[in-house]
C-alpha positions in Angstrom: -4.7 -0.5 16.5 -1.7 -0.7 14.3 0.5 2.4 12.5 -1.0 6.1 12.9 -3.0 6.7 9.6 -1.6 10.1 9.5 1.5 9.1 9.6 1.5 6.3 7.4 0.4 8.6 4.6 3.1 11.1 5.0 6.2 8.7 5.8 5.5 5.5 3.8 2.8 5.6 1.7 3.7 9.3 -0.5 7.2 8.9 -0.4 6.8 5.5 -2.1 4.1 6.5 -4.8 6.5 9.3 -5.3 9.8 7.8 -6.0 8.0 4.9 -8.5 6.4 8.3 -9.8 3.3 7.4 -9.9 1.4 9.5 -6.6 -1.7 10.7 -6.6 -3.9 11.5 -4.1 -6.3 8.5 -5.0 -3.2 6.0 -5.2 -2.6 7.1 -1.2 -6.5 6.7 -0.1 -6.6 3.1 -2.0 -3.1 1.9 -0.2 -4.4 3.4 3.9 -8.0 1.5 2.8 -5.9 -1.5 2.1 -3.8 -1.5 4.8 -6.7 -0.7 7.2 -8.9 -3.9 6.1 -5.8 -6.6 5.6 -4.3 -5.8 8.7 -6.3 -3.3 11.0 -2.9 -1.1 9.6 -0.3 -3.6 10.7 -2.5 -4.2 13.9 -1.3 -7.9 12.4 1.6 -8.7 9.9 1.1 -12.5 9.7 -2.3 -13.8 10.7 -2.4 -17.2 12.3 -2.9 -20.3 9.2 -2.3 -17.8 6.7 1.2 -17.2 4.5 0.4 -13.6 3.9 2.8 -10.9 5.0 3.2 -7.4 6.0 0.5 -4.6 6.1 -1.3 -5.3 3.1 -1.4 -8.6 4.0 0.8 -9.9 0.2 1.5 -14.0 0.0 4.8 -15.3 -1.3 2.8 -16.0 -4.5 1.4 -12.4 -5.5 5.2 -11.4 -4.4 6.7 -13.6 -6.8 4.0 -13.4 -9.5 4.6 -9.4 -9.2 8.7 -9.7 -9.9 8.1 -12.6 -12.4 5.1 -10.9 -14.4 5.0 -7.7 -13.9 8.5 -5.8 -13.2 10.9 -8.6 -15.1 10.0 -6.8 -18.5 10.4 -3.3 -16.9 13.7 -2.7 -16.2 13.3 1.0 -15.1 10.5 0.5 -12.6 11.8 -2.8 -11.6 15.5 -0.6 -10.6 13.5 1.7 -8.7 11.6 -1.1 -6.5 14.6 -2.9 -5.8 16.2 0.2 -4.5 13.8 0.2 -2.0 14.4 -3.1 -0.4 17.1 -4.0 2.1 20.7 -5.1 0.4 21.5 -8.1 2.0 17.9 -9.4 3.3 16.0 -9.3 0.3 18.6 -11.8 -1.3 18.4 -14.4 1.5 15.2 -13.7 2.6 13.1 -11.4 0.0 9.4 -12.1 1.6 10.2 -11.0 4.9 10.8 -7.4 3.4 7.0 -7.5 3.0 7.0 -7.4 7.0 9.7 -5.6 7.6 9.9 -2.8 5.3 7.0 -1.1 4.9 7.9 1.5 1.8 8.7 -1.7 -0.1 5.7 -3.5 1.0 4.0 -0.3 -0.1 5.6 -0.6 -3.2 4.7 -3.9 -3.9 0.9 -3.2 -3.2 0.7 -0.3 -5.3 2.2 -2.3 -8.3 -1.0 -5.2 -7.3 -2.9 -2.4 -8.5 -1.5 -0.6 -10.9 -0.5 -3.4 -13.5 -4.1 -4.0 -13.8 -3.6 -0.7 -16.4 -6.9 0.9 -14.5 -6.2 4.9 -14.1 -6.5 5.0 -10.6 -5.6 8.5 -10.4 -8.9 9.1 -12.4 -11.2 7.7 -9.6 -12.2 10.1 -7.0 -10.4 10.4 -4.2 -13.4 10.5 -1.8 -14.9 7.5 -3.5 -14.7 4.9 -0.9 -16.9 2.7 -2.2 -15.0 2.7 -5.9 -11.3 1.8 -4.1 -13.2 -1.0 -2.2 -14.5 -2.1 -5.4 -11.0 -2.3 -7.1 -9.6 -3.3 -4.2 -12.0 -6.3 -3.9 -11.7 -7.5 -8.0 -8.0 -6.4 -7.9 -6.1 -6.9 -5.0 -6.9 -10.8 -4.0 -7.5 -13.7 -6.3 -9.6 -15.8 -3.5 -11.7 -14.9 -0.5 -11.1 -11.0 -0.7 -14.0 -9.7 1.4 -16.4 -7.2 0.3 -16.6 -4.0 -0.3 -18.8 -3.2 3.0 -15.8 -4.2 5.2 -13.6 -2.0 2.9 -15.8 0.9 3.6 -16.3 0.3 7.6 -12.3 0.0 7.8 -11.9 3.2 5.6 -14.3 4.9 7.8 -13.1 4.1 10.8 -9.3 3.8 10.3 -8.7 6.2 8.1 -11.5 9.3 8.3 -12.4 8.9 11.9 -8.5 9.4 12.8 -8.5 12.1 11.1 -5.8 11.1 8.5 -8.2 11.7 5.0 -8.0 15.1 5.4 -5.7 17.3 3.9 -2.2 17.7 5.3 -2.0 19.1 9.2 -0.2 22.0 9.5 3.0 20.1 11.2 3.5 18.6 8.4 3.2 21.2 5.9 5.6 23.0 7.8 7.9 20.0 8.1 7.9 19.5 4.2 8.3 23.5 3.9 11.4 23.3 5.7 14.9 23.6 3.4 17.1 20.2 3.6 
């Protein structure tokens, strides 16, 4: 097994949905299902033949296609995603930031998503089966899997650890705590 669930949520996955302002509890479930079926939740961050990267398993291509496409016009959001990735790596090297820095990667993933202009934050957030379908048409343009194996990695990744429920009491008291 890869990253703890739990902890993905509370470390990576909110705080980056919260500083591109756009979290919802929805948003979080659909980003742990993705990372639990691309990459057993970075059990893998390149699979063998493949050019993919990182937990959510993003190619070069979507990478590019996301900067060139999607943030170019958006100067604001595209800021606030840069400000995320490493200074002097992302320059040299910017796809390796997919595997190395997960709160970009996360980034990056949610923006997959979200420039499809579907209101994510309107689908349940206990409907498995409705993130696997989005994930599914939106997430991959070839091969993506189906929505079955989205399910059986939600299930077992995410709500058998424990990690879909609502916050443990560590770390409501951690986020309770003054700066």
């Amino acid at each position: 097994m890869g990253i703890c669930a739990k902890e993905l949520r509370h470390y990576v996955v909110r705080p980056a949905l919260k500083h591109l302002d756009m979290w919802s509890p929805t948003g979080e479930n659909l980003l742990l299902g993705t990372a639990a079926i691309e990459s057993g939740l970075g059990f893998h961050l390149k699979l063998a033949n493949h050019q993919a990267l990182g937990i959510y398993q993003i190619s070069p291509r979507m990478h590019r296609n996301i900067w060139d496409f999607f943030l170019a016009p958006h100067a604001e959001l595209s800021s606030k995603v840069r400000g995320l990735a490493s200074q002097r790596e992302f320059l040299s090297h910017p796809h390796h930031e997919l595997a190395t820095n997960l709160v970009y990667a996360t980034a990056i993933a949610w923006l997959i998503y979200h420039r499809s202009g579907i209101q994510i934050e309107a689908i349940d957030k206990e409907d498995i089966t409705a993130m696997g379908r989005l994930w599914q048409k939106r997430f991959h343009s070839r091969n993506p899997g189906t929505i079955q194996s989205f399910c059986e990695s939600y299930q077992t990744m995410i709500i058998e650890s424990g990690s879909s429920t609502e916050e443990s009491e560590y770390f409501n008291q951690t986020s309770a705590r003054p700066a």
